[in-house]
N, C-alpha and C positions, 0 to 999 in steps of 0.2 A: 504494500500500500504506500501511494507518493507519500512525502513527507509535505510535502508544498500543496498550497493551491495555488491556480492562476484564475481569475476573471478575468475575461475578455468580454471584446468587444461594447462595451459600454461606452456613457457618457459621464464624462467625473468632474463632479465640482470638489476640490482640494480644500479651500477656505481659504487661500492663500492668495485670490484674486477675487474680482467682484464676479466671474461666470465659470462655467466649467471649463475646462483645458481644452483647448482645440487639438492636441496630438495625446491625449493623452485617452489610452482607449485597455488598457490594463492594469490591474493589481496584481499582485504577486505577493502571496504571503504567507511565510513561514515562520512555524513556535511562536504563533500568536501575535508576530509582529510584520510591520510592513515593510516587504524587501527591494520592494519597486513598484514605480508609477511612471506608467510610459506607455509605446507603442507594441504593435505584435510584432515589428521585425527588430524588436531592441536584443545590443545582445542579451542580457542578464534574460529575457525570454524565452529567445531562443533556445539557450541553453536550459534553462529548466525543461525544456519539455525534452531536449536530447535524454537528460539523466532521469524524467520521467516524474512528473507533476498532475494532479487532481485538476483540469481544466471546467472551469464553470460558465459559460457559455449566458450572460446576461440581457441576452436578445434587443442591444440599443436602449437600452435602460440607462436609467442614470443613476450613479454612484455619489451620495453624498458620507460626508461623518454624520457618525449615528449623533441621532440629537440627545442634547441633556436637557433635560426641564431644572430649568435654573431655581423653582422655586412651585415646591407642590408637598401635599400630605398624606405619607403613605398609608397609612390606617384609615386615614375617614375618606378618603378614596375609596380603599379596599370596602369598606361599609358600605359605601355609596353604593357600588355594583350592584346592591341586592336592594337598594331602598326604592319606596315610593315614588315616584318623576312627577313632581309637579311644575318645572320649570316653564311649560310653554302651556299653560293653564292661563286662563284670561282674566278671571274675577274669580272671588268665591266661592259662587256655585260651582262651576267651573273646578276651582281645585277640591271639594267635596264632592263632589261625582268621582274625583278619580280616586281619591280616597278612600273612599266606598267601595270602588271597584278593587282598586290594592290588599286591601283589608279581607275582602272575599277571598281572594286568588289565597292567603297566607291562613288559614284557618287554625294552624297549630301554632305559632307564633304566639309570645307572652308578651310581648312590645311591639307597636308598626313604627317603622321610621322613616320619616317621609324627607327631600332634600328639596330644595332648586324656589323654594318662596323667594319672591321679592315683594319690598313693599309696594311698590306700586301698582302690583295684581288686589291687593285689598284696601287701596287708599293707608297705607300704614297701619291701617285695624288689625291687632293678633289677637282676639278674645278666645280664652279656652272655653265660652257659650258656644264659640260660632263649629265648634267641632264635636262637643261632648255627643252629640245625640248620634256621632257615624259608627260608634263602635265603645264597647264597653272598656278596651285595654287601653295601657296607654301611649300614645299619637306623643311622638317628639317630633314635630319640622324644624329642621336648619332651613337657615336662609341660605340663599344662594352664595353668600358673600362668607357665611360661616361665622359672620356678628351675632349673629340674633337667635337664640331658639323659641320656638313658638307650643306650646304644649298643649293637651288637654289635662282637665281638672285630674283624672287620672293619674295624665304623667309628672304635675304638679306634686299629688300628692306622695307618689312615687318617690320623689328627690327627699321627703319628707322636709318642705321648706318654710311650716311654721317656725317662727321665732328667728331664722335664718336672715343676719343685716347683708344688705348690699355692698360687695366688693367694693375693693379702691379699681375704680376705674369701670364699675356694672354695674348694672340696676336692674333688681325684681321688679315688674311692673304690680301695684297694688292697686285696691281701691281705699276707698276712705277708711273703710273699716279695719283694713292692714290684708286686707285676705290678695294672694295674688292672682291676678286677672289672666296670665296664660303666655305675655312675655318676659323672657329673660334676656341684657341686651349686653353685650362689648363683653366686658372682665368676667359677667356673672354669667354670659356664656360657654364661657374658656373655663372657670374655675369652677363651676358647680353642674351645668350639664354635661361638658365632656368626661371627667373624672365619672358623673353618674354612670353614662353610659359605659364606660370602660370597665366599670364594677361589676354590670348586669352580662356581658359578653360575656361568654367563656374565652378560655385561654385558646384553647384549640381554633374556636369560631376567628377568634383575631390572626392567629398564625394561617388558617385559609384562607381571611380577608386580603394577607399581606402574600402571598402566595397569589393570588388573583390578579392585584395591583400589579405586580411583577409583572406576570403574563400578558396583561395589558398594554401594558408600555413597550414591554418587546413586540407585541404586535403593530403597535403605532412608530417600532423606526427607534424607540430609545433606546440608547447603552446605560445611560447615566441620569442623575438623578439629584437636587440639594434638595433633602427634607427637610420642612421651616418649622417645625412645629415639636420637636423632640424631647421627652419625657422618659422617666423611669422606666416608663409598660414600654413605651413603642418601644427603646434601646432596648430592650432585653428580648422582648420579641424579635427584633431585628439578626440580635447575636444568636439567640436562641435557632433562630432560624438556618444562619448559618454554620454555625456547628453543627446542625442535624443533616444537611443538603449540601453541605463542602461546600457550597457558593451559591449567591442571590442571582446568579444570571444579568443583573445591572450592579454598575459602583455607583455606592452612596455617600456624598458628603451631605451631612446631619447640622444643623442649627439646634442649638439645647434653647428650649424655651424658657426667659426670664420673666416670671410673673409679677407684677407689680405689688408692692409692700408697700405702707407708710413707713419701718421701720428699715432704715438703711442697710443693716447688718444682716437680713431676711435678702434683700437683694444681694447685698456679694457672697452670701450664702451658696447663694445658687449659682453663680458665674464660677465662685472654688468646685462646684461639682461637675460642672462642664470642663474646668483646666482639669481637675482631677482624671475624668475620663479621654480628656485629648491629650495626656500624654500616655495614655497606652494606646489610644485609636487615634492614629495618624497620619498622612500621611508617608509616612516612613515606614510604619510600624504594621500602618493596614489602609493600604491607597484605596481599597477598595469597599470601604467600611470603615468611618470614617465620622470622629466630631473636627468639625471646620471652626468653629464659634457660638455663640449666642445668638437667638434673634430676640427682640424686644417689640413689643406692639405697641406703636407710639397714638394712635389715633382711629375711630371707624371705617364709617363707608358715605360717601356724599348723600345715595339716595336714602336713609337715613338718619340725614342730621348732625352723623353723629364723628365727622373728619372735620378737622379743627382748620376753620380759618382764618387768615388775618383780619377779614372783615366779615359781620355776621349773615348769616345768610338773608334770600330776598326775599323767597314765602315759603314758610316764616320767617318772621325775624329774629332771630335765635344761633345760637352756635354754643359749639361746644368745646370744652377745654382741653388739651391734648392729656393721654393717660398718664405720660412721662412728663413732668416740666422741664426744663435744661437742668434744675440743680439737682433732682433727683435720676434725671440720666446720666450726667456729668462721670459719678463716681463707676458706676455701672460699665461705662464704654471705659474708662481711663485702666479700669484694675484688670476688663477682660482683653484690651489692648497689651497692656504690662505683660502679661502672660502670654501673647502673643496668638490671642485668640481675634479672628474675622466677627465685624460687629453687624449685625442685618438689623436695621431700624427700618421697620414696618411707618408710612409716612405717605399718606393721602393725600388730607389737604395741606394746602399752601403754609399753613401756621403749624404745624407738626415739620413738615418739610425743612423750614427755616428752623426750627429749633433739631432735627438729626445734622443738617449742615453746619450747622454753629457748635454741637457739642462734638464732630467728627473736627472740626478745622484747629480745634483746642492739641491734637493731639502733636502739633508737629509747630515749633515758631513762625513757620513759612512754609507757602505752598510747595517751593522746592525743596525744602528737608521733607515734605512730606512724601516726594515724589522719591527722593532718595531712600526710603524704605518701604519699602514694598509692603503695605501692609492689606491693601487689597479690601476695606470696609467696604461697605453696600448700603444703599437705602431701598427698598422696598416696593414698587407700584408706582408714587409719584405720578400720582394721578393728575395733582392740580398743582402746578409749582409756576413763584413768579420768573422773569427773566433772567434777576440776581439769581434765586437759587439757580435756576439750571445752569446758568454760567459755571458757581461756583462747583460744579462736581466735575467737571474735567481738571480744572485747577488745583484741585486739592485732591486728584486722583482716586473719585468716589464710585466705584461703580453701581451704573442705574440699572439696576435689576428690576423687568418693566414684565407686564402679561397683555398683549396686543387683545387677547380674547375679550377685554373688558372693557375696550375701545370699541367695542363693536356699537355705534349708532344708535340700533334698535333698543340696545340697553342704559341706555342714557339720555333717552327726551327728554326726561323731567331734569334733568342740570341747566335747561336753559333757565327755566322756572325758579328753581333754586337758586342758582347761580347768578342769574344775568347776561348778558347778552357778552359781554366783557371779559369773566371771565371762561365763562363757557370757550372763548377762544382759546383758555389757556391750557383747554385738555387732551390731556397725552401727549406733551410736547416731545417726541421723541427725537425727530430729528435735530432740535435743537439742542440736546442732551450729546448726541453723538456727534454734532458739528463743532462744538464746544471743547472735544474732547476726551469724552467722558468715557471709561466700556462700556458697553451695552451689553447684557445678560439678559435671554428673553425667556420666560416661564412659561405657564399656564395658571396656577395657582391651584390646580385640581386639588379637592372635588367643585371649585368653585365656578369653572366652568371648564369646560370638556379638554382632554389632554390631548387631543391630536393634534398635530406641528403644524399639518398644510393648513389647517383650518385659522391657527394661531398665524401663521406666516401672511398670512390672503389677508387679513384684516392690518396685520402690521404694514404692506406692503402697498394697501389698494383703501383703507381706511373706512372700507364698505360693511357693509354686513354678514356675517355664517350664518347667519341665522336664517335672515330672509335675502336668497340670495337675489330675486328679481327685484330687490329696491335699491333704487341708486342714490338712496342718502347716503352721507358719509359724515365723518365724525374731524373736523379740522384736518383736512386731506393736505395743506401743506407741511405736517409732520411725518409724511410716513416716509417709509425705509425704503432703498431701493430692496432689491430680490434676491442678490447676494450678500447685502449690508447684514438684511434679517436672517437669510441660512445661516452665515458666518455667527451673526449673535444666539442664537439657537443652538450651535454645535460649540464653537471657540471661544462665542462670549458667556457661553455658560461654565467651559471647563476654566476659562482664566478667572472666573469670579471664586471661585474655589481653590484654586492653583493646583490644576488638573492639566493645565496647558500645553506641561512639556512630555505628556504619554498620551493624551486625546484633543478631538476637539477639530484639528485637521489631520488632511491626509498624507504622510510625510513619510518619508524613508524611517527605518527605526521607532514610529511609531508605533503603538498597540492600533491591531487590525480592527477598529470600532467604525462599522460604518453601515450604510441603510442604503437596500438597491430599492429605488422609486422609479415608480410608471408617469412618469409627468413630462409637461414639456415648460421650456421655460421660459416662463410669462408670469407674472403676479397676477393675471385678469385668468387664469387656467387653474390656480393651484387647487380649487377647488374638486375640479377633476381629477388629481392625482392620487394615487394608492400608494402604500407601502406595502410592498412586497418579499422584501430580504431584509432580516436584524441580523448583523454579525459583532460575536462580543470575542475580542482577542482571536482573532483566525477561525470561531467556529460558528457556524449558522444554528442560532437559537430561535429563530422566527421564519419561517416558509410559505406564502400562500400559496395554499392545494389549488 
């Protein structure tokens, strides 16, 4: 049996130019790494097939690096697969019919978990009245965005949340009487239903979730992976995992999630148990499994209310305070900086934004000491940023770790509303993030909205809708990406945000063989049409469509 393979006849985009190679029509890869990229009559080819090579025959496909989701969550992914879809549900009724119907189809199930609410399907209304009557167990919905859980009286009572006060940085929704009404929002999201939830799963059910997530993502094209949301269960799941199965089939760099304290010492608490486990999981120690940093949640979601801005929003007039202020993130990014930990400040609107830029700019006396250490911080989404911030993230070497999915148009009418006409212009300013200088690292943020890349890419690139693909709205089309700006950010600016760069991310001699054969042609107005078709992790095909 060869020891080599060879793909041919392909089309390759390398990452190392804005289009695919025009001579460039073969891999060749051997012990997992890439030993040429070039044509059929190169010698290093020829000669391989004299001494006898696995030739794989790619029928004019095109050869990209496999993509990394720069920023997604593996466990409530893995959940997702099996929950309720209410995403594309229209009003109430509407998401209670399917409800209803979900509910049926699960008859042995002791909990339903429903995903994909946004508030503007119920005018903002979450009442556990408007649900109780579909079913006696209890109904947890996530919102779309993963800020908000929405419950029935059931699954209220379930958390057992009499007497229970409102996080720093969440709110039980009540009524007068103190009884709560059915929402849980931001912090009291994070800290009291997800923790609920992970208590009532079994251990097995989550290790299949994350089993699932896996297979998924090699079916969509990915090698790789930054998980933003990382805890005790998931890391041990994770390891768990792979000590049972010798390998995840994707490499993960992990964000340890820093919850917010009033009390100082409860925060670097927890930054000492992320250095703690990133010096055994490193990459040196285990590139492929892997804690990279902290992430911090600095602020909400616009359609919501609840992402802090510099000025208060339009209707209503209200806004909200960011979770982290500067002095209480200050010590946070400075001690997990010290340690030499990657800082991911989650940062929406424009007033969060300015305060991740301001407590990241602290770490270096000047933007050039800052460039002279390579320390590779990230901000989050950057949904809504002034001009100053997005200037300053090239200059001060921040990279913008962005989810194009969430640009989509269709998902954001109500910003004119909310926002103004003003700054509504200001959203998703991505091109001027990477004109600036900045990396760009592009996600999905799944489960928050769908994990596949051409879908994410089409939006980044064309600033139109996945959703509805016959409407020609679009979402401030002078930001988007050209076609290989955004592959490049997908595959290279995902693995340099991690400092995964110099083994993935392009396609390179002596690189690890991580790449993804796609049926596309290449146009940002087509990607929609395109399939994946081949995941290869290290030299071997993990993903095949029959």
């Amino acid at each position: 049996m060869p020891s080599k393979t060879l793909l041919l006849n392909a089309r390759i985009f390398t990452g190392l130019g804005d289009s695919p190679e025009p001579a460039a029509t073969c891999i060749l890869v051997d012990n997992g790494l890439i030993e040429h990229i070039g044509g059929s009559e190169d010698a290093e080819v020829q000669h391989a097939r004299q001494v006898g090579v696995h030739e794989h025959d790619v029928g004019g496909r095109m050869i990209v690096p496999g993509f990394i989701d720069g920023h997604m969550h593996i466990l409530l992914f893995g959940s997702s697969l099996t929950a309720i879809d209410i995403e594309h549900c229209k009003n109430l009724e509407d998401i209670r019919s399917t409800i209803k119907t979900g509910a049926a189809a699960q008859p042995h199930a002791l909990r339903l978990f429903v995903q994909g609410w946004m508030h503007f399907q119920t005018g903002g209304r979450a009442l556990a009245s408007d649900i109780d009557d579909l079913d006696p167990r209890p109904i947890f919905i996530s919102s779309r965005d993963l800020h908000s859980a929405w419950c029935n009286t059931a699954a209220l009572t379930d958390m057992e949340l009499e007497g229970v006060p409102n996080p720093h940085g969440g709110e039980i929704l009540r009524n007068e009487n103190g009884k709560a009404t059915g929402l849980l929002s931001e912090a009291a999201a994070v800290s009291i239903v997800w923790p609920h939830l992970s208590k009532v799963v079994g251990r097995e059910e989550k290790l299949s979730q994350i089993r699932e997530a896996i297979l998924a993502y090699n079916t969509a094209g990915y090698t790789g992976m930054v998980e933003m949301a990382t805890d005790e269960e998931i890391w041990s799941l994770l390891t768990e995992l792979r000590n049972k199965e010798g390998q995840l089939n994707i490499r993960i760099a992990a964000h340890w999630l820093i919850k917010p304290s009033k009390i100082p010492a409860e925060n670097i608490a927890q930054v000492n148990r992320a250095i703690e486990l990133h010096s055994d999981y490193n990459l040196d120690t285990s590139p492929d499994l892997r804690i990279a940093g902290i992430k911090v949640i600095g602020d909400g979601v616009v359609d919501a209310c609840t992402a802090s801005l510099l000025e208060p929003y339009c209707t209503p007039s209200t806004n909200a305070d960011p979770i982290w202020s500067y002095e209480q993130l200050l010590p946070v990014v400075q001690h997990a900086d010290a340690a030499g930990l990657q800082c991911a400040l989650h940062a929406i609107g424009d007033r969060t934004v300015k305060v991740a830029v301001d407590v990241l700019s602290t770490l270096a006396p000047s933007a050039s000491e800052n460039r002279l250490r390579d320390r590779r911080h990230r901000i989050e989404h950057l949904e809504l940023t002034s001009q100053e911030d997005a200037r300053r993230l090239g200059e001060l070497g921040i990279t913008a770790s962005i989810q194009p999915v969430h640009a989509d148009p269709i998902l954001n009418r109500a910003w004119r509303t909310l926002l103004g006409p003003e700054r509504h212009k200001r959203g998703f300013a991505y091109k001027e993030f990477a004109d600036g200088g900045a990396h760009v690292a592009i996600g999905t943020d799944a489960p928050t909205a769908l994990h596949l890349p051409l879908r994410n890419l089409y939006i980044a690139t064309t600033r139109r809708s996945a959703r509805e693909e016959t409407s020609a709205e679009t979402m401030n089309e002078e930001f988007k990406l050209k076609l290989g700006q955004a592959l490049s950010a997908a595959s290279f600016g995902a693995a340099y945000s991690c400092f995964a760069d110099n083994s993935v991310g392009t396609l390179e001699k002596g690189k690890l063989a991580d790449f993804a054969v796609v049926d596309m042609i290449w146009d940002a107005d087509q990607l929609l049409k395109g399939r994946v078709d081949e995941t290869w992790l290290g030299g071997q095909c993990v993903f095949r469509r029959l």
